[in-house]
C-alpha positions, -999 to +999 in steps of 0.1 A: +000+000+000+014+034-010+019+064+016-011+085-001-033+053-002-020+050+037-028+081+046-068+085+030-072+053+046-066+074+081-081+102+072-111+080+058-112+065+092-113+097+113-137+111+089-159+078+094-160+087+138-165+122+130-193+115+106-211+092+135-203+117+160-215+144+142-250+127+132-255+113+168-248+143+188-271+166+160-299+138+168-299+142+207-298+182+203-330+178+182-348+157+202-339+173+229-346+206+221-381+199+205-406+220+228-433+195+210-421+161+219-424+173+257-460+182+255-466+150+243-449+131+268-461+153+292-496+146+279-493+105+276-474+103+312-500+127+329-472+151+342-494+182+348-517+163+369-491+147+387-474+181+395-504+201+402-494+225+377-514+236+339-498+222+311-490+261+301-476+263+332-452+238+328-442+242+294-432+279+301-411+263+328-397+233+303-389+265+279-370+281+309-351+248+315-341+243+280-328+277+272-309+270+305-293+242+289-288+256+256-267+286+276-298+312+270-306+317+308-278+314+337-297+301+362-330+276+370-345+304+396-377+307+389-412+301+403-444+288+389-478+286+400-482+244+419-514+235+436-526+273+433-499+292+451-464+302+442-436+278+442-397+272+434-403+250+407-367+239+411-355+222+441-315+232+447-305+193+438-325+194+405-304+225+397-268+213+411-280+183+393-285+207+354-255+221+357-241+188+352-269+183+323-258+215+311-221+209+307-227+179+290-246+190+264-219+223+263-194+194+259-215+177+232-218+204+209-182+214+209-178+177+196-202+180+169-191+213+165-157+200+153-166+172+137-186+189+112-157+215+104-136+184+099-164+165+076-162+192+061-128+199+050-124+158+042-151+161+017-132+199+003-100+179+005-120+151-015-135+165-040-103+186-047-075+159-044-092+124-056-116+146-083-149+134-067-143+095-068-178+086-068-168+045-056-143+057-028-170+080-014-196+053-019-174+028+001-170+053+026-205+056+030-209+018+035-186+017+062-199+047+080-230+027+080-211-006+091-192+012+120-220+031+130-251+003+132-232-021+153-233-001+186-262+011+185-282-022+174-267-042+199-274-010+227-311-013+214-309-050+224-297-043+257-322-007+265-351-034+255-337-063+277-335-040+308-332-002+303-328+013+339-300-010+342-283+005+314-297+039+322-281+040+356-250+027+337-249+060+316-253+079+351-224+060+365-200+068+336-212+103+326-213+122+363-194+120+393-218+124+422-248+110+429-270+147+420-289+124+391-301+102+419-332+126+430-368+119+456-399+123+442-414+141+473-385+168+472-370+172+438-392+180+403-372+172+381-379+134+384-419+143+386-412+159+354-393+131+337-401+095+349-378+066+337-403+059+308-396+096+295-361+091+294-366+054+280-391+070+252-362+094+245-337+070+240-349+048+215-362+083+196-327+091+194-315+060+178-342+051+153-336+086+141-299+076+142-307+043+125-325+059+099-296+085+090-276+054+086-300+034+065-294+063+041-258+065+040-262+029+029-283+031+005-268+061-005-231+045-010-251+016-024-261+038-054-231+056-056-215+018-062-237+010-086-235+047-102-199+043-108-199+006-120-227+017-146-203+047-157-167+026-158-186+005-190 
């Protein structure tokens, strides 16, 4: 193998993580950020009338905790009106508990952030240097697909064998206290969003995934036969 074919192979490769990266991290943001996938869930997991609290009510207050997240609003201090009076929605361990959410998500972006910039100068650097080789692209593709459906179809399996197992797992890795772990009778935030929320979420987030990846398939599929159809 020659240096250059040595060195796209690489560069192939890191665009490949990048690429995955890149189309995971831009599926959580928009589920995550979509103010109409909470009202339904709030709606099928009867939050309101759990909380004592109008659905307006509390999706003013979800609109207060995602622009806190997405580093619109500095701080979770607010009240809202509960069982007819006044209240801190927020207890102070929901909101120690968000600034860990928050600095995930801060992390996240950054990621997907840079891997886009550097999809994006592999396909410049593509298109410039190999002249748009349709079948290298294509085979590209099919790997991105490859690499990228393994993990997450055999973490499908495992969410549908026994999710808050490997929910609490995610926990474990992903903070270093035990702020996630929060009382029903003190803390909202787990009133807002029981485990089947979070479970609902999940699997969102990868069939969304899933299907992105179905289309780089069949997407480097065509390019494939594109290019065979052409080299006749």
């Amino acid at each position: 193998m020659t240096r250059n074919k040595v060195l796209w192979t690489i560069f192939s490769a890191a665009f490949i993580c990048m690429l995955i990266l890149v189309l995971l991290f831009t599926d959580v943001q928009l589920v995550a950020f979509n103010r109409g996938y909470y009202e339904k869930q709030y709606e099928k997991y009867q939050v309101p009338a759990g909380i004592g609290i109008s659905m307006p009510e509390l999706m003013s207050s979800t609109e207060k905790l995602l622009d806190y997240i997405d580093g619109k609003r500095n701080n979770l201090d607010f009240t809202s009106s509960i069982k007819g009076e006044q209240q801190e929605f927020f207890s102070e361990r929901d909101k120690l508990h968000m600034v860990d959410v928050k600095n995930l998500f801060v992390q996240g972006k950054l990621i997907r952030n840079i891997g886009i910039v550097f999809c994006t100068l592999y396909l410049l650097l593509f298109f410039w240097k190999r002249k748009g080789d349709v079948r290298y692209l294509s085979k590209v593709s099919i790997f991105a697909f490859v690499a990228g459906i393994v993990p997450i179809f055999l973490l499908v399996i495992l969410m549908n064998i026994d999710f808050y197992k490997y929910f609490t797992a995610f926990h474990e890795i992903f903070f270093n206290n035990d702020l996630w772990q929060l009382e029903p009778a003190k803390d909202r935030l787990i009133n807002m969003y029981p485990e089947a929320f979070f479970s609902d979420t999940a699997f969102r987030i990868a069939y969304l995934y899933i299907g992105e990846l179905v289309a780089l398939f069949i997407a480097g599929i065509a390019g494939l036969k594109y290019s065979t159809k052409r080299s006749k």
